[in-house]
C-alpha positions as CSV (number, residue, x, y, z in Angstrom):
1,X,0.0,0.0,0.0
2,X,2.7,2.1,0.7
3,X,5.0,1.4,-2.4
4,X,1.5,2.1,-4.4
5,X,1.3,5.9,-2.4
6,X,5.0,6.5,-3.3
7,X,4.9,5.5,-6.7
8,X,1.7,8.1,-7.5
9,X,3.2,10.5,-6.1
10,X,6.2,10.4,-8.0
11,X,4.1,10.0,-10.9
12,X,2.2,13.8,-10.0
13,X,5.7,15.2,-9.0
14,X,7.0,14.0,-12.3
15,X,3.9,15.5,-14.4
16,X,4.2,18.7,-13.0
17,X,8.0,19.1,-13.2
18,X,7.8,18.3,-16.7
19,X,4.6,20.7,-17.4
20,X,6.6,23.8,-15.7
21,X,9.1,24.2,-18.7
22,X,6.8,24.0,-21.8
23,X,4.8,26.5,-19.4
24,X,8.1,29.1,-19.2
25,X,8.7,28.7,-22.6
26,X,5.1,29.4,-24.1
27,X,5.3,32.6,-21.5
28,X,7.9,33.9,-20.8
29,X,8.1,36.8,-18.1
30,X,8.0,40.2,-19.5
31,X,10.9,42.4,-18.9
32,X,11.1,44.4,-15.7
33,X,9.4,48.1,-15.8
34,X,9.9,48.7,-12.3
35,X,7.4,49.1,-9.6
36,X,5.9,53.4,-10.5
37,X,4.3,55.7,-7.9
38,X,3.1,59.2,-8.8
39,X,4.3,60.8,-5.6
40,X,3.3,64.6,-6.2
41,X,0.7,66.2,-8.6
42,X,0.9,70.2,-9.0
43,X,-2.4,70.5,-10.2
44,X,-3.7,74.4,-9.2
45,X,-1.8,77.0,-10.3
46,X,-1.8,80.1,-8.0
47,X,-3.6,82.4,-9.1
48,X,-5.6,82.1,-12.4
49,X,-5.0,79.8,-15.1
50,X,-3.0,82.1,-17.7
51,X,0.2,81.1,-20.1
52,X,2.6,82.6,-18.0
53,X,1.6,80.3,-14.8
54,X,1.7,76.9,-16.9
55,X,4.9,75.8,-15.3
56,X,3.2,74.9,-12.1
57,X,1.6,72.1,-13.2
58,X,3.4,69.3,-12.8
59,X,3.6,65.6,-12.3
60,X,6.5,63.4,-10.2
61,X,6.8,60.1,-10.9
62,X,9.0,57.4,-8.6
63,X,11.1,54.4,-10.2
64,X,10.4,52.2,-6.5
65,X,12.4,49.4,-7.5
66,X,16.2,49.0,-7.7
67,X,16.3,48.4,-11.3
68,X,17.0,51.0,-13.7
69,X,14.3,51.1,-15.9
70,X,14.1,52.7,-19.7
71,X,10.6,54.4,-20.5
72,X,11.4,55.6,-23.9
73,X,8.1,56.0,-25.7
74,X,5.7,56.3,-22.5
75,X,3.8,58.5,-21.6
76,X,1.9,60.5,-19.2
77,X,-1.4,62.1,-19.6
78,X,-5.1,62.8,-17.6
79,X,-8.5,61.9,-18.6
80,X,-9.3,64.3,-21.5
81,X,-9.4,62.4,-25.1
82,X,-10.7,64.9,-27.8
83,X,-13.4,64.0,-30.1
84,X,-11.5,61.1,-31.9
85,X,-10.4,59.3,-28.8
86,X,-6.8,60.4,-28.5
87,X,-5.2,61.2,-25.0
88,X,-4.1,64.8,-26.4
89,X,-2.9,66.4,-23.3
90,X,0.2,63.9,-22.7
91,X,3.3,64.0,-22.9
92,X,5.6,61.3,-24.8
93,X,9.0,60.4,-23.4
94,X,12.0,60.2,-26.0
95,X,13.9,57.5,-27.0
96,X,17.1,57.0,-24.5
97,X,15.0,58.1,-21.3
98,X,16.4,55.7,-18.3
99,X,15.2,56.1,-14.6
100,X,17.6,54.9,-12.3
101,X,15.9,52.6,-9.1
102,X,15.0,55.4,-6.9
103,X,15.0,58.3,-9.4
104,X,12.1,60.7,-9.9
105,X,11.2,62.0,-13.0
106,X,9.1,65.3,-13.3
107,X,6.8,66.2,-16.3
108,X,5.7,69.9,-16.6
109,X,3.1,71.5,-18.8
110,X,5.6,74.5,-19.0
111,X,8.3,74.9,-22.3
112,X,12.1,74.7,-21.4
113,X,15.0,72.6,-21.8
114,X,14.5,68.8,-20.9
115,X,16.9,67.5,-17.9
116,X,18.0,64.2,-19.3
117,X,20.9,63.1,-16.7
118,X,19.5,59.7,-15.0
119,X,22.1,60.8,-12.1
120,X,19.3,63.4,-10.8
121,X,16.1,64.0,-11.0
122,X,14.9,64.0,-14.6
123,X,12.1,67.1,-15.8
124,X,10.8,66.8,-19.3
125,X,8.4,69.7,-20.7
126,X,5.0,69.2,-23.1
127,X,5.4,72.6,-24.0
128,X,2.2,72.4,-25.5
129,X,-0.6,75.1,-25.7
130,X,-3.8,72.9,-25.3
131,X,-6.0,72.7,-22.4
132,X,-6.6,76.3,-21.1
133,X,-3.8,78.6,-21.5
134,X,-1.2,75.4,-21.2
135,X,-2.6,74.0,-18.2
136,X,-3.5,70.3,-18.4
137,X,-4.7,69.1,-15.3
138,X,-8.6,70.4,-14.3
139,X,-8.5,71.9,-11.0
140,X,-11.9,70.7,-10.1
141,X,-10.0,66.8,-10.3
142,X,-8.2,64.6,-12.6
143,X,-6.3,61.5,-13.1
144,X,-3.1,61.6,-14.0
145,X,-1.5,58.1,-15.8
146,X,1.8,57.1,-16.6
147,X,1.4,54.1,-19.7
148,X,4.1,52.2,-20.4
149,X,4.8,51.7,-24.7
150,X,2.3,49.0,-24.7
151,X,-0.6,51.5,-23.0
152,X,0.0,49.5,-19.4
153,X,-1.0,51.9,-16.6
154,X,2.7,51.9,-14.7
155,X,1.1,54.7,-11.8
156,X,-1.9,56.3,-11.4
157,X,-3.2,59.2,-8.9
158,X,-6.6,60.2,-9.1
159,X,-7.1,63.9,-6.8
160,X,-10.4,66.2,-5.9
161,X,-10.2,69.7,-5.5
162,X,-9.0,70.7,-2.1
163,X,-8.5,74.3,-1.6
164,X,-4.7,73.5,-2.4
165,X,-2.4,73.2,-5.3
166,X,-1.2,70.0,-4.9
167,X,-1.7,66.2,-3.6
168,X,1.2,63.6,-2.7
């Protein structure tokens, strides 16, 4: 009775030891993107919403793993999609972005000169002129997403208006 126990066993162990490779191999596991917080959003300018105020909107993202992680072509926007569907106040990263584990990256509705060094924290500009007067996040509330290039939410923060100008 015993010997019979064993042997199925053994047979069950052996099945699923042989089942776990073909399993690995149909599905593999996809590269890391690193574990994303949005850790700060600027979303109410002081003051009213005019051109020359844009600059304090602004979204921080965290990289909370150790891993550096590249997020060329991702991208960050809110809720608004114009009439055909499109996300049109976001903002695209370039090719060659890399967050370092433990980095922050910043993205501003403002215009400038994008801070590229992975050794620091990294602020990249839309330097667009949709939304109203350049500002892209509704101070009534918003949701603010980072996608990876597949359109994976990475980070998320969803805010209601609170007599303030930001939320972390």
């Amino acid at each position: 009775m015993i010997k019979r126990i064993v042997a199925a066993a053994a047979a069950v162990l052996a099945l699923g030891l042989s089942a776990a490779p073909a399993s690995a191999a149909v599905d593999p596991a996809p590269a890391p993107a690193g574990k994303w917080q949005v850790t700060r959003v600027n979303y109410n300018a002081k003051g009213a919403d005019v051109l020359g105020n844009r600059w304090q909107e602004a979204a921080y993202f965290k990289n909370r793993s150790t891993t550096d992680v590249d997020i060329s072509g991702w991208t960050v926007h809110d809720t608004y999609k114009n009439p055909s569907g499109e996300h049109t106040n976001a903002y695209t990263f370039p090719a060659g972005t890399t967050v370092k584990g433990g980095a922050t990256v910043v993205v501003s509705s403002s215009s400038g000169v994008n801070k590229t060094d992975p050794n620091a924290t990294q602020v990249f500009y839309m330097d667009f002129n949709r939304g109203y007067n350049g500002h892209w996040l509704n101070n009534g509330g918003d949701t603010v997403f980072l996608e990876d290039a597949s359109g994976k939410v990475r980070a998320k923060l969803s805010y209601a208006f609170d007599n303030g100008y930001y939320v972390r």
